[in-house]
C-alpha positions, 0 to 999 in steps of 0.5 A, a space after each residue: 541485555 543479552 543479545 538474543 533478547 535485544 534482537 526478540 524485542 526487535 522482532 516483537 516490535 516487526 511483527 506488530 507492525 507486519 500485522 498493522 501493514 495487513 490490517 492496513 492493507 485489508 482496510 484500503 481494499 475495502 475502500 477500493 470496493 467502495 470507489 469502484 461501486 461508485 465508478 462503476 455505477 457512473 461508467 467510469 473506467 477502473 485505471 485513472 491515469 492521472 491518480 496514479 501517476 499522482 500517487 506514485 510520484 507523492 509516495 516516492 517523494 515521502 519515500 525519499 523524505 524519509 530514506 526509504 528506497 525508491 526502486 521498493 516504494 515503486 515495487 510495494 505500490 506497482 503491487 498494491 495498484 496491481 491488486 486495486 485493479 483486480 478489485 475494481 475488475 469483480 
């Protein structure tokens, strides 16, 4: 197989999964929007601490359970709380 059809395989197969990542990414900020209605009915403030610190340090240990750098897990997720604040903040 040529080179060049070796690397559109590749590419075939991250693009997929780039287009999986944003749909998964739609379908969590749709649950966001759904958790927030339930705080924000019940006077609940948008950041819980203890979740988060939670999540982090369960999403770095599967990160490192399978080789994926810590320092971007901690970057993607930063990004993604980011986002989930701004939701809850609507």
């Amino acid at each position: 197989m040529e080179y060049n059809e070796l690397l559109n395989i590749y590419r075939y197969q991250i693009d997929t999964l780039d287009k999986e990542l944003i749909n998964l990414f739609s379908r969590r900020f749709e649950i966001v929007e759904q958790i927030w209605i339930i705080k924000r009915e019940n006077n609940i403030e948008a950041l819980q601490t203890d979740r988060w610190e939670q999540l982090m340090k369960d999403n770095i240990e599967m990160a490192k359970e399978l080789m994926v750098s810590e320092s971007f897990i901690r970057d993607v997720w930063n990004r993604v709380h980011e986002e989930s604040l701004n939701i809850e903040k609507k």
